[in-house]
N, C-alpha and C positions, 0 to 999 in steps of 0.2 A: 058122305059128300066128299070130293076129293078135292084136295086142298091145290089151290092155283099155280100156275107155273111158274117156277124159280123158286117158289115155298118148299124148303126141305123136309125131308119124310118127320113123321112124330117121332120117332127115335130121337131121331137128333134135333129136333129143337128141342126135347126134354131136357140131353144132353146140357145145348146150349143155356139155358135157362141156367137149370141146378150150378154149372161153372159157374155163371154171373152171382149167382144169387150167394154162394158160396166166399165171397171178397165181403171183406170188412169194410166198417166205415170210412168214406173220409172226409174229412171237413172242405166244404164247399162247393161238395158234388151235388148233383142233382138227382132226386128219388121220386116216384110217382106212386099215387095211390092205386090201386087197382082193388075191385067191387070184388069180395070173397067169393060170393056165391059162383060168379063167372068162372075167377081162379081155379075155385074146385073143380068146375065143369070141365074148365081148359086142359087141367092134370086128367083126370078118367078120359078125355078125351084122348091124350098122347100115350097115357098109359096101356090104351087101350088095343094100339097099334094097327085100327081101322079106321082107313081115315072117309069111310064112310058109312061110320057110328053114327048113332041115332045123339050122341052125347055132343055133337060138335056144336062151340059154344057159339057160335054167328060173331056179329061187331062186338069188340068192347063197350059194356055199358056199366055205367061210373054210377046211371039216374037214386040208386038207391042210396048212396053217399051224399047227396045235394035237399037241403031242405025244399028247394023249388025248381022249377027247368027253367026260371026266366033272371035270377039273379045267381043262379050256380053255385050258391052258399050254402058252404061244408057245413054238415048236422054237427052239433055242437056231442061232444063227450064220445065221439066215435069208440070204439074199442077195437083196436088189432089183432089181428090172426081170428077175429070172429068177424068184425062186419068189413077189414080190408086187410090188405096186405101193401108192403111197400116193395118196387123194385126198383134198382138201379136203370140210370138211363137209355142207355142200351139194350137190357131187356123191354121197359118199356117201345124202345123205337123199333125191335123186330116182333114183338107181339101187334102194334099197329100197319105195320108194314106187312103182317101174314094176316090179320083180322080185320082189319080196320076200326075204326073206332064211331061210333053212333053219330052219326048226323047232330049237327051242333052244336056237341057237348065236348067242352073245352076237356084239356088234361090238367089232371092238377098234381103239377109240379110244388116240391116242397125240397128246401134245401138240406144239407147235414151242417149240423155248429157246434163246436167246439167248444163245450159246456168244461167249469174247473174243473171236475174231475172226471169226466166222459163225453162221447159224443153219438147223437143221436138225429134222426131229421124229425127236423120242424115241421110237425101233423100241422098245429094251429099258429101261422104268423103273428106278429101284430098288427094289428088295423087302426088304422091311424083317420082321422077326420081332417082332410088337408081344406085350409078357408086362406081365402084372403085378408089383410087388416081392412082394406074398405070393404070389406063386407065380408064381415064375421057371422052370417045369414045363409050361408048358402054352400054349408063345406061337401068335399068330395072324400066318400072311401075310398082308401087303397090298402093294402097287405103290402108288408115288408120284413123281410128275414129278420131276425133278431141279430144275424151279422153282415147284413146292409148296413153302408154306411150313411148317416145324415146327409152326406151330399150327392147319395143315392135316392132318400126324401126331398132335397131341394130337386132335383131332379124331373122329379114325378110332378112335384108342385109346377113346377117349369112347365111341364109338357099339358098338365090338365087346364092348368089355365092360361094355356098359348101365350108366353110370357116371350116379346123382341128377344131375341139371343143378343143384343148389346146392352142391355136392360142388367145392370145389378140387383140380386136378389138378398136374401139372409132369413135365417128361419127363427121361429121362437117356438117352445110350448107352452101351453096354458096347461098350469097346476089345479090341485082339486081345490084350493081356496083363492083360485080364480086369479092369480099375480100369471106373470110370464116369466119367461125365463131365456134369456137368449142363448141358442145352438152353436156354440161359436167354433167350436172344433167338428168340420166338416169331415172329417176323417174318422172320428170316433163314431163305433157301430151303436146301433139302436139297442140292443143289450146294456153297454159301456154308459150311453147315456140316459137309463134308464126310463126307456119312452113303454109303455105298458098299452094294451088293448082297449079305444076308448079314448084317449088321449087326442086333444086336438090340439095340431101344429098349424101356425100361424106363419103367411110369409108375406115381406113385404117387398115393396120396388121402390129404389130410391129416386125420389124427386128429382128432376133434371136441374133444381139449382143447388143439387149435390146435399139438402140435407137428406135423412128420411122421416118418415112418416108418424114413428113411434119417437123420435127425439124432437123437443119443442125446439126451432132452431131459433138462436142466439143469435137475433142479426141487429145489425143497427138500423133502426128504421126510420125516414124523415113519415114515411106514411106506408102503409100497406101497401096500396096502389101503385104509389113510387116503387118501391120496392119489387114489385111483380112486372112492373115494366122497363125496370133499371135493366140495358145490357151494356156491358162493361168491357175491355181488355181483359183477357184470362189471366191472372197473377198479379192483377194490379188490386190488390183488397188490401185494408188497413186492418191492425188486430186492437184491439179494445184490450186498455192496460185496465187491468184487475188488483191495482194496488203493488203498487211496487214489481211491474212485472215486465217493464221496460226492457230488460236483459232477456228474457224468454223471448219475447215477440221480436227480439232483435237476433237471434240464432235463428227462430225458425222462420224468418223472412229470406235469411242468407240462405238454407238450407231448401226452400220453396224454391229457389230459383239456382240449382245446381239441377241443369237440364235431364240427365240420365236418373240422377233420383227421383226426380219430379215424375217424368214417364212410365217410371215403374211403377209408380203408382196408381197415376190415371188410368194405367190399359192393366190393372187388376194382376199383374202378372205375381202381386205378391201374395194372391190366393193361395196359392198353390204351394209356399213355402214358408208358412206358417209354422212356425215351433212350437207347439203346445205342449211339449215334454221337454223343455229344456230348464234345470233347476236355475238358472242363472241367468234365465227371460222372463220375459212378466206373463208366460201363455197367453203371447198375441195381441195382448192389450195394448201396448204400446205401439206397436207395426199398427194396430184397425184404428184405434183413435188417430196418429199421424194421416195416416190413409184420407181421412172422413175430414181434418182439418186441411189437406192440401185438395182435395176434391172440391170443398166449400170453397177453398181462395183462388181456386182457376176452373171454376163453374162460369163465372163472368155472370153471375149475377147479383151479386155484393158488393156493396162500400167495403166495407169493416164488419168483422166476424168477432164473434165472441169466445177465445180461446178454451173452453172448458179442457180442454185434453190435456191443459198442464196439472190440474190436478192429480194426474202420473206422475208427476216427474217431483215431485213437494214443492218447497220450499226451500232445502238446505242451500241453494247453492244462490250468489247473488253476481254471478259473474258469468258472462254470454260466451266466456271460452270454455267456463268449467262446466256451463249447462250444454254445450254443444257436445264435449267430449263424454259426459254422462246420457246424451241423448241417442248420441252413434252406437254406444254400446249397448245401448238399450235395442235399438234397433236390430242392431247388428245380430243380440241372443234369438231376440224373437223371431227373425229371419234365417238363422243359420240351418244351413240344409244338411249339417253335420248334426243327425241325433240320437246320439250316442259316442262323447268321447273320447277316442283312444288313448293311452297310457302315451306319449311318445317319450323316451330318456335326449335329452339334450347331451350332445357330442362337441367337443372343442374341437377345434381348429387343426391343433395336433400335425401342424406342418402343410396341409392339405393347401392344394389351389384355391383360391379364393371362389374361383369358378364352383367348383363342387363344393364346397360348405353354402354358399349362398345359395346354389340350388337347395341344395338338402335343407336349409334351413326354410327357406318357404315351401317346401314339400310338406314337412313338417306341419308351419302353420294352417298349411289347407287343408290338413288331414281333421284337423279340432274346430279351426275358423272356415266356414266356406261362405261365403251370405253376399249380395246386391254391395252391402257396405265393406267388406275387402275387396271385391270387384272394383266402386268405385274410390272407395280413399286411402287405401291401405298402398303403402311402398318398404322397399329395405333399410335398415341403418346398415351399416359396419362399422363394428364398436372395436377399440385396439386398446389393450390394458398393460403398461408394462411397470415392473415392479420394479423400485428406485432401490432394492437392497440385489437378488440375485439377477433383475434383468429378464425373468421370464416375462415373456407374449404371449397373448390372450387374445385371439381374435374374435368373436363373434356376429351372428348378424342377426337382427330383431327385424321385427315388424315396427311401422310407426301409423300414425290416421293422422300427424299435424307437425310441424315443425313449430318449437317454441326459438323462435329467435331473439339472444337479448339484445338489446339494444347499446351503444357503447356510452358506457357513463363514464362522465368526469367526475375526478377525484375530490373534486371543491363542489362549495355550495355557498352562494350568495345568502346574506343575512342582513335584513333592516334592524336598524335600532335607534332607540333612542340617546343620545349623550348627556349628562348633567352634570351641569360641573357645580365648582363649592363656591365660586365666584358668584355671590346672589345675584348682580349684577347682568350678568348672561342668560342668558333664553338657552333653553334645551336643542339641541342640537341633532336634526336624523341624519345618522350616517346609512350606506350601504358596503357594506367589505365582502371579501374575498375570503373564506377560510376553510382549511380543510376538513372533508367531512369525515374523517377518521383522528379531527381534532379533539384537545380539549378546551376549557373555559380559556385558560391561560393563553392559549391560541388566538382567540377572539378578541381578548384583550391586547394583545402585543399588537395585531394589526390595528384596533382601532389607536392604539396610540400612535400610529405611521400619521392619522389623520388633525389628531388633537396633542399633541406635544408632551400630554401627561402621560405618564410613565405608570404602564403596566401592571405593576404590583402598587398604585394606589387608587385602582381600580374597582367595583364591588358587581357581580351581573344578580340582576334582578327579573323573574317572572314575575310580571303586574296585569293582576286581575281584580276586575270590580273594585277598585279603588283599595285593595290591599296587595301586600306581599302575597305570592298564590311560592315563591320558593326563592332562597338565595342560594346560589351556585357557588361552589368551592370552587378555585380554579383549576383542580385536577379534575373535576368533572366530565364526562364525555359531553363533546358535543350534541351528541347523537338525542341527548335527550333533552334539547330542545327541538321542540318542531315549528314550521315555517308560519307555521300561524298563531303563535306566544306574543304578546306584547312585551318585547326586553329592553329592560330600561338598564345602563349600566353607569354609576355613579361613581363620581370622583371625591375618593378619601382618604383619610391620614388615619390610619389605626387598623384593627379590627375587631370581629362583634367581640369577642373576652381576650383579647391581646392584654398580660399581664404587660403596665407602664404603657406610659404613651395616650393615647386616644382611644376613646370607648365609641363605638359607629353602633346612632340608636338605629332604627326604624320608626319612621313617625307619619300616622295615622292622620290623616283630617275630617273631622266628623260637624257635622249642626245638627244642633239641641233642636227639637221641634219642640215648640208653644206646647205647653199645660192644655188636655182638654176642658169640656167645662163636667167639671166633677170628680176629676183627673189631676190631681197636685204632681203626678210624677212629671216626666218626660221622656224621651227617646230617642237616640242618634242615630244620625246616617251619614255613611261615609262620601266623600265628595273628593275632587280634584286628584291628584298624581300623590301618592304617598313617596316621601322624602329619607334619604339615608346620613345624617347628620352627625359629623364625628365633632366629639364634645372632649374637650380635655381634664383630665378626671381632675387638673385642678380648679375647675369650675361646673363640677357636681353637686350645685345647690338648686334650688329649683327657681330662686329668682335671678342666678345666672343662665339657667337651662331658656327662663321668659326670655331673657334679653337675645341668650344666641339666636332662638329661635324667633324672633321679633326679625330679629338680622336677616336670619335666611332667608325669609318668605319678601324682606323688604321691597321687592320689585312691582310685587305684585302687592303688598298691603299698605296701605297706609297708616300712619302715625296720628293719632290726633294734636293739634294742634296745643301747646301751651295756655292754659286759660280758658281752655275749651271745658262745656259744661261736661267732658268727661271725667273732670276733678272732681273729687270730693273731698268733704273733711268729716273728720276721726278722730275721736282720744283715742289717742295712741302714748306709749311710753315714751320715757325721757332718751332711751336710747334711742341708736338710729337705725329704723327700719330697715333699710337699704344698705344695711352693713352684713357681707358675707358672712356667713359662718363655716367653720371649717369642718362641721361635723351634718349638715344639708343634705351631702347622697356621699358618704364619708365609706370606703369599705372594712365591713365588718365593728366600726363602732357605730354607738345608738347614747343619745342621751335625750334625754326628757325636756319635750317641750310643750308647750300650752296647748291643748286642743283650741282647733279656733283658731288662732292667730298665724298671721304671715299673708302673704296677698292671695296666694290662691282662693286662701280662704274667707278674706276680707270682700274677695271679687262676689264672693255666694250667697252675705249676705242678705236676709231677704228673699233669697230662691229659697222654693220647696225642697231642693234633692232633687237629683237625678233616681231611675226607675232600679232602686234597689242595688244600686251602686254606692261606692266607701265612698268618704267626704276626699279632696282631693290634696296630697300631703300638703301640708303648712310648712313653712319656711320657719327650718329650725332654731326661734331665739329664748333666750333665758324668758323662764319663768316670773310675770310680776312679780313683785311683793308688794304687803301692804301699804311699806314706808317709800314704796317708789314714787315719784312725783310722777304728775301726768300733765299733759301737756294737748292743745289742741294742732293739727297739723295737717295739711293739704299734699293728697296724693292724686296722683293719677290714675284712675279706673283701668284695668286690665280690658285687654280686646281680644282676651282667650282665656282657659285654662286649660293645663298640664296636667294629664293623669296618665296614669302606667295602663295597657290594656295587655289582654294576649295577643296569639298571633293573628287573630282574625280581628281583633279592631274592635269585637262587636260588642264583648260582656268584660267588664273590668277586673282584675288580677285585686284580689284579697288585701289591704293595705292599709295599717293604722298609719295616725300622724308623728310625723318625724320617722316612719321608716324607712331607710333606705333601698336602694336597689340589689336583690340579691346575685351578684356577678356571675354566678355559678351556672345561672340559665339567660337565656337572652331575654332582655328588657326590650320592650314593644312600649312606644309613647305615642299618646292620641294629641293633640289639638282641638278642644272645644270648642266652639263657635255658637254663641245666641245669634239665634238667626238675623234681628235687627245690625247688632253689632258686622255681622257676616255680609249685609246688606248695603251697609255704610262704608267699611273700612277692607274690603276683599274685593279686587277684581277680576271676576269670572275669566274675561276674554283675557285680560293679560296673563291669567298664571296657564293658563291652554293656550300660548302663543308661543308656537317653535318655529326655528328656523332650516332650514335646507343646507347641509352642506354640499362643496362643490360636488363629490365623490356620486351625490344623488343624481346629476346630469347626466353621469355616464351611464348607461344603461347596457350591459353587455347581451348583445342577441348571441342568441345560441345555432349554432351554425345547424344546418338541415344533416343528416346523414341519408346516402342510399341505404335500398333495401339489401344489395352487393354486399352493403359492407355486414349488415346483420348476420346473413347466413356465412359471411367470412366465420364471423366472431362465434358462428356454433358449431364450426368446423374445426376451431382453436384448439389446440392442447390446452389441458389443463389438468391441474393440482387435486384431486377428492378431497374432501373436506375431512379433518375430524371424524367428525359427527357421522360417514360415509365412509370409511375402508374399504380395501379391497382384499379376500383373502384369498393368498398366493398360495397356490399345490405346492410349490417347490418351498419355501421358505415354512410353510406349515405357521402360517401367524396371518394378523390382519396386515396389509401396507396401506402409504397413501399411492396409490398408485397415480401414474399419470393417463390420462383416460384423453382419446379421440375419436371421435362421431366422423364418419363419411358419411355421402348419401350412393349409396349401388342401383336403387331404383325406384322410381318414382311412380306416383297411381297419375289415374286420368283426371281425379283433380285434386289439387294441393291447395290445403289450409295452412297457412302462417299465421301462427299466431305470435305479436310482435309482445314481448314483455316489457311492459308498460309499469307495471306497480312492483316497485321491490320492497322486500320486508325481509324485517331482520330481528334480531332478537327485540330492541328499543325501539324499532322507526319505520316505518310505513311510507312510503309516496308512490305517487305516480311523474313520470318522466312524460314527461308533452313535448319533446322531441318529434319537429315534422323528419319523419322520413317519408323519401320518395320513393315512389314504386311505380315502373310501369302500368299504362294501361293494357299495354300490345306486346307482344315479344319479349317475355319474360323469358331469357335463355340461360338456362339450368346445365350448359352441359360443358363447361367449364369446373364444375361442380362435382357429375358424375364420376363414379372411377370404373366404373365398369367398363371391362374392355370392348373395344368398337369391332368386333370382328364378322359382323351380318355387313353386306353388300350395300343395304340401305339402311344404316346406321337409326335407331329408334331415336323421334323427334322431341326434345326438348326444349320448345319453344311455348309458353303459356301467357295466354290469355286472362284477364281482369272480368271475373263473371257476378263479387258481390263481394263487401265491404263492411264489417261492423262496429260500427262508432260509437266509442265511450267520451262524454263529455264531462267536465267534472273534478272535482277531486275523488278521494276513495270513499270518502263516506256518503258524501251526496250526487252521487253523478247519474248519466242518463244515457243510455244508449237508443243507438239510430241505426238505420240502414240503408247504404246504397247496393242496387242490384239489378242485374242484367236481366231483362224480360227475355225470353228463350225464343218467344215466338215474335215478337217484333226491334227485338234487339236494341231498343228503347230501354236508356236508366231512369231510374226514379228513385225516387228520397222515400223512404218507409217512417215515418214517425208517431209509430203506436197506430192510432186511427186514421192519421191524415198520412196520404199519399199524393205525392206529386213529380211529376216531369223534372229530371236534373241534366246539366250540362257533363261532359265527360270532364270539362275544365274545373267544376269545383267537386270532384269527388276525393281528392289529394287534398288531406287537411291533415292537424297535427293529433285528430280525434281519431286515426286509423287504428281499428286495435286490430282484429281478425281480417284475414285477406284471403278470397278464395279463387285460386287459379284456376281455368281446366286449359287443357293441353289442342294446343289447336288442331292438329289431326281430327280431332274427336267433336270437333265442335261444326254445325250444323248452321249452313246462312241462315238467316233472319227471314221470315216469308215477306215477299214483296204485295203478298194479300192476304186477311184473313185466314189463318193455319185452319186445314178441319179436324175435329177435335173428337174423339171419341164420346158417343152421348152420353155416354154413361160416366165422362169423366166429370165427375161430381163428387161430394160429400158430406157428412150430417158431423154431429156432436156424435161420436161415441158414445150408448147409455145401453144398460144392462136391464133397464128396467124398460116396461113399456105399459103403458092405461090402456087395459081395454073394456066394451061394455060386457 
C-alpha cells in the first residue's frame, strides 16, 4: 500500500524515528505510549522498504493498553519494550500525522519527572478523587503528573465543577484516618506534597460573607437571622477583645483601613506571592489568616468579628506600635517575592554623592526586601556619624517602615504632697511644687520650703502606704524613684532617725486592739489613720515622757479626758512618786532592774488578757519595792493608749523585756495602741483626716499643646549616642560617642508616626499625655526632605490623615481605640474593640494620639459618591488548618 502524499519514503521516517528516539530524557517533556505489537509491525514495515508490504501497520491502535474502550483506563502493571514502548512527542505527532490514530482512542500522554536521583516518564500518574465539601458524595477522577502542581489540582477542581472564576477556592486532603489537611502551598508539586493514588482532595468556596466553610466563623451574633440579613458598610466591623487584646484590635483596625493594603488583599493578588520558603516568614500563615480577617471585616456582613488570627502573632507584646511593627514584618517575610537571599556587603559612603549611595543603598534593599509592604511603607533614612576625637564622616542610608517621633519633654515634673508640721496644732497641709526631674530628695525639700518657711534640712520625705511607712528617703536620693502615684508625706523635724546628740525622729504607728473573740482571750491590731514622724529629745526617753509627748502631738485631734472623770482610778501604789522621771527609762546603753509589772503602761493592762503573742509593753522604769516600804493609796488617771516598740511594718511587735531600752543602732518603730471603746470616745476620725489646701494648689499649670512640626524637628536633631551605644570609628580604631543625625531622603505612600509617648529609663516609667496637633489635610513633608528637586515635577509631599491609634490610660492599665478613614466612603469612625461608631473629623485630635498613619495624596483615591462595587469574592473566614469532615 503506498504511503499518502507528503509522507516521506520508509527510509527516512526510520531515519527520523531512530534520531528522535535516540535524545535523552528531559524533565517535563512529553512521551506517549505507543501498543508494541503495532511498533513492531511499523519497524518490519519501514525496514522492509516496500511501502506496499503486506506488513503495513494501518491506524495506531493503543486498544490493547486500555482495560475498556469506554473509560480508556491504562491496564494496570503494563510491562515496557514487551506490551509498549515510549516515544518522544514529536515522534509521536509524525507517526499520527503518516498513520493516524484509531477512531476514538485518545493518546496517552505521560510526562518525564525528575525523580532524586533519575529521571524517567510517568507510565502511571496519580489519580486523585477531586469532591466538593458540600458534597463529599459525589467525587470526580482525574490524573496528575507527580510534578503538577497543587494549583494545577485546584485547577482541574475549578474546571470540573464549573466553579465563578471570581469565586475563591483552597484545597484540602483527606488522610487515611480520615483528618484533613490543608494544601496551602499551591506551588508545591503533587510529589513534594505527598498526594498518592486514591487519595481524595477536597475543595471548598468561600462564603460570600467572607468566612469559609470548613472554619466555624466567629461572629457576634444578636441572632442567626439577623446576622444573614445584616448588610453593612465594608470596613465598618468591630473586633471582639479576647482578654487583654485592645492593642491588637487597635493596629489591625489602623491597618484594615490603609486603602492599597486593604485591596491587595481583597482582589487575592497576594496568591500569587506567597513565601512558603522563606526561613524568616511564618510560610504564609500570617499573609492567609490577615487575608481571611480583612475579608471578614469588609464582607459588609458583620458587626464584630472574632479575631482568631492573633493567635499568630502571641502574646509578647502589649503595645499597638510594637505589635504593628512585628505584624508588617511578619507580613512583609511571608509576602516577599525575594526567595532566596542574596549576600549583599554594605559600602560607606566614602565621599560619594549622596545621589548614588542612596540609590545603591535601596538597590540593595530590594535585592533581599521586595514585598506589597516595602511597596507600601518603606521610605529612606540618611544617617550622618561623626566622631568627636578624629572628625571622620559616616554617611549611610537605611530603610525605615515608621518614624518614632519623640516628643519634647520638660525637664521638671510636678509633685503633690502632703506637709506636716510639728505644730500639733495645724492641719496637714497639700502642696503642689515644681522640681526637677533629674532631681534629688533635697531638691524637693528646698522648694517646698519656698512654700512653708521651714527650712530644708528639718525636713524628713515619707512614702505612706496602708497606714505605714512603705520607705523613708535620704535626701541625696533620686527623685526619680518616686513615682507620681506614691502618697508623700513630708514632716517637719528636729533631729534625725540615729543622729548621735540632739533629737531622736521615731516613726509612729497607729493601731486598734480589736475585742477578744468569744473563746479568744487574745486580740489583734489594725493599723489606722496617717502614721506620724515624732522627734523626741533623748532627754526625755522615758516612756511616761514618750505618753505625754505623744498625748501632745496627736492633741488636735484627741481629746483629754476630763479631771474626775470616771477615767481615774485608784491603786496601791508606793510612797514614791509615780510620775517622777527616771533617768535610766529609754537611757542609751544603760539598763537597770525594774519591777516587772509596774509603771502605767503597765498598770493601763491590768485586767486585759495580752495581746496575740506579743511582750507585755515596757514599764516605766522605777526602783524596785521593798518590804519595809510604806504603801499608800493614790488616784491616777487611766491611760487612752499604749506605747510599744513594733518593726517596720507595724504589724508583729520587736522582742522586748521590761525596762529595756531602745537599741539606737537600728531604727526604733513605735505603735499607739488604741481599745477600740477608748478610740471611740476620745479620737476623732474626721478631724485627724482633715487637711487643708495650700494656695500653691490653685495654680494649676496647663501644659502647653506642641505641633507634630515640632516632633519631627526633634528627630532630625543632632545628638550625643549614649554610653551604653558607641560608635566604632575605622579611623580612630576604638568605640566614640559619636554625634549621630537622621534625615529623611524619601518617603513611602504611607507614613506611620509613631509619637513616643512612654519613656523609660533605668528607675521610671511614664507616659507624656502631651496634646500634639496634627493635621488632618496637607501634612507637608517637604521642608523636611533633603533629597535634591531635580525632576520637572518635583515628587508630592503632601499627606493626608487615613487612621489614628489611641492609647488611653497610664502604662499599666490603659486601653487603646481607633479612629480611621473608611476607603470607600470616606466616612471616619471610632473603632472601640466591638462597638463601632460615626466620628466627627473635630474630635479626632486628642491627647490619646499615639500612632498616626499618613498616605500621600497623589495616591489617594475620592471617596464613591455611591455604593463602591466590590469584588465578590472580597470576603474572609478564620484561618484553620484543620477541617471536620463526614
Amino acid at each position: 500500500m503506498a504511503a499518502a502524499g507528503g509522507v516521506p519514503g520508509l527510509e527516512a521516517q526510520r531515519r527520523e524515528v531512530e534520531a528522535a528516539e535516540q535524545r535523552g530524557l528531559r524533565a517535563g517533556e512529553r512521551w506517549y505510549l505507543l501498543e508494541n505489537h503495532w511498533y513492531q509491525q511499523w519497524k518490519e514495515y519501514v525496514e522492509s522498504g516496500d511501502q506496499n508490504s503486506s506488513s503495513f501497520p494501518g491506524h495506531i491502535n493503543n486498544s490493547e493498553l486500555f482495560e475498556d474502550l469506554e473509560s480508556f483506563r491504562l491496564k494496570e502493571r503494563l510491562v515496557e519494550s514487551e506490551e509498549y514502548v515510549l516515544v518522544p512527542e514529536d515522534v509521536w505527532n509524525k507517526l499520527v500525522s503518516w498513520y493516524g490514530l484509531e477512531h476514538d482512542q485518545p493518546p496517552i500522554e505521560r510526562k518525564v519527572v525528575e525523580l532524586p536521583s533519575t529521571q524517567k516518564v510517568e507510565v502511571y500518574p496519580v489519580e486523585l478523587y477531586l469532591c466538593q465539601h458540600n458534597d463529599l458524595d459525589s467525587p470526580v477522577t482525574a490524573q496528575f503528573s507527580r510534578v503538577d502542581t497543587i494549583d494545577t489540582v485546584l485547577q482541574e477542581a475549578r474546571h470540573q465543577f464549573e466553579v465563578p472564576p471570581e469565586d475563591e477556592t483552597r484545597v484540602w486532603v483527606k488522610n487515611s484516618d480520615g483528618s484533613c489537611e490543608r494544601l496551602r502551598n499551591i506551588h508545591m508539586t503533587v510529589l513534594d506534597a505527598c498526594l498518592s493514588t486514591g487519595q481524595v482532595v477536597i475543595m471548598e468556596t468561600r462564603n460570600k460573607d467572607g468566612t469559609w466553610p470548613s472554619s466555624r466563623p466567629h461572629v457576634m451574633r444578636n441572632s442567626v437571622e439577623d446576622e444573614e440579613l445584616y448588610r453593612g458598610q465594608p470596613g465598618v466591623c468591630g473586633l471582639t477583645n479576647l482578654g487583654n487584646t485592645c492593642f491588637m484590635n487597635s493596629a489591625f483596625q489602623c491597618l484594615s483601613n490603609v486603602p492599597p493594603l486593604t485591596e491587595y488583599f481583597l482582589n487575592n493578588h497576594y496568591l500569587g506571592e506567597l513565601n512558603f520558603s522563606n526561613p524568616l516568614g511564618m510560610k504564609g500563615e500570617i499573609a492567609e489568616a490577615y487575608a481571611d480577617l480583612v475579608k471578614q471585616a469588609w464582607s459588609g456582613h458583620h458587626r464584630a468579628i472574632v479575631p482568631r488570627f492573633f493567635k499568630f502573632l502571641g502574646y509578647q507584646q502589649h503595645d499597638a506600635q510594637e505589635l504593628l511593627s512585628f505584624l508588617l514584618d511578619g507580613l512583609h517575610e511571608d509576602l516577599n517575592r525575594v526567595k532566596r537571599k542574596e549576600y549583599v556587603e554594605l559600602r560607606d559612603a566614602a565621599g560619594r554623592p549622596d545621589e548614588e549611595v542612596a540609590e545603591e543603598a535601596w538597590r540593595n534593599h530590594k535585592r533581599r526586601n521586595d514585598s506589597i509592604i516595602v511597596d507600601i511603607f518603606h521610605g529612606l533614612f540618611k544617617s550622618t556619624l561623626v566622631c568627636p576625637a578624629c572628625g571622620k564622616v559616616s554617611v549611610t542610608f537605611d530603610p525605615f517602615c515608621y518614624l518614632s517621633a519623640p516628643l519634647p519633654v520638660s525637664q521638671e515634673r510636678t509633685m503633690e504632697l502632703f506637709f506636716i508640721y510639728m505644730d500639733p496644732r495645724r492641719k496637714p497641709q497639700q502642696h503642689r511644687v515644681v522640681v526637677p526631674k533629674a532631681g534629688k530628695v533635697l531638691d524637693l525639700c528646698v522648694a517646698l520650703a519656698k512654700h512653708t518657711g521651714v527650712p530644708a534640712e528639718q525636713m524628713m520625705v515619707a512614702d505612706v502606704f496602708s497606714h505605714r511607712f512603705y520607705k523613708l528617703y535620704q535626701a541625696d536620693e533620686a527623685l526619680s524613684c518616686i513615682l507620681d502615684r506614691d502618697d508623700i508625706f513630708v514632716y517637719e523635724v528636729v533631729g534625725g532617725l540615729a543622729e548621735p546628740g540632739g533629737a531622736l525622729v521615731l516613726p509612729v504607728y497607729l493601731r486598734e486592739r480589736a475585742p477578744p473573740r468569744d473563746g479568744d482571750p487574745g486580740y489583734g491590731v489594725v493599723l489606722f489613720g496617717h502614721p506620724l514622724l515624732v522627734s523626741v529629745p533623748r532627754a526625755q526617753l522615758s516612756w511616761d515622757a514618750l505618753y505625754g509627748l505623744l498625748l501632745e502631738r496627736l492633741s488636735r485631734y484627741v481629746r483629754r479626758p476630763e479631771s474626775g472623770s470616771e477615767e481615774e482610778e485608784e491603786e496601791e501604789s508606793e510612797e514614791e512618786h509615780l510620775y517622777c522621771p527616771q533617768a535610766n527609762g529609754l537611757s542609751e546603753g544603760e539598763e537597770e532592774e525594774a519591777a516587772p509589772g509596774e509603771g502605767p503602761a503597765s498598770q493601763a493592762e491590768e485586767g486585759s488578757s495580752g495581746d496575740s503573742g506579743g511582750p507585755p509593753s515596757p514599764p516605766q522604769a522605777t526602783p524596785p519595792p521593798t518590804a519595809n516600804r510604806p504603801k499608800r493609796k493614790c488616784r491616777r488617771q487611766r491611760l487612752l493608749f499604749t506605747v510599744r516598740p513594733v518593726n517596720a511594718n507595724g504589724t508583729s511587735e520587736r522582742p522586748a523585756l521590761p525596762g529595756e531600752g531602745f537599741a539606737l543602732h537600728a531604727q526604733p518603730y513605735i505603735a499607739i495602741d488604741w481599745d477600740s471603746d477608748m478610740k471611740k470616745r476620745y479620737y476623732d476620725e474626721e478631724e485627724a483626716e482633715g487637711y487643708v489646701k495650700h494656695e500653691c494648689m490653685g495654680h494649676v499649670q496647663r501644659r502647653q499643646p506642641v505641633k507634630l512640626r515640632e516632633c519631627v524637628e526633634l528627630f532630625t536633631t543632632v545628638e550625643t549616642l549614649e554610653e551604653e551605644n558607641p560608635w566604632y570609628c575605622p579611623t580612630c580604631k576604638r568605640h566614640q560617642l559619636a554625634t549621630k543625625k537622621l534625615d529623611l531622603w524619601a518617603l513611602p505612600e504611607v507614613l506611620i508616626i509613631h509619637l513616643k509617648r512612654f519613656s523609660y529609663t533605668r528607675l521610671a516609667r511614664e507616659k507624656l499625655d502631651t496634646l500634639v496637633e496634627f493635621p488632618i489635610r496637607d501634612l507637608d513633608f517637604s521642608d523636611f526632605i533633603i533629597k535634591p528637586r531635580v525632576d520637572v515635577a518635583p515628587a508630592p509631599h503632601k499627606y493626608d490623615l487615613i487612621a489614628v491609634s489611641n492609647h488611653y490610660g497610664s502604662l499599666r492599665d490603659g486601653h487603646y481605640t481607633t479612629f480611621a478613614r473608611n476607603k470607600d466612603s470616606g466616612q471616619w469612625f471610632y473603632f472601640d474593640d466591638s462597638s463601632v461608631s460615626p466620628v466627627a473629623e473635630a474630635q479626632i485630635e486628642s491627647k490619646a494620639a499615639y500612632v498616626l498613619f499618613y498616605q500621600r495624596q497623589d495616591r489617594i483615591r475620592p471617596p464613591c459618591t455611591a455604593p463602591c462595587p466590590r469584588p465578590p469574592d472580597a470576603g474572609g473566614g478564620c484561618c484553620s488548618d484543620s477541617m471536620e469532615v463526614d
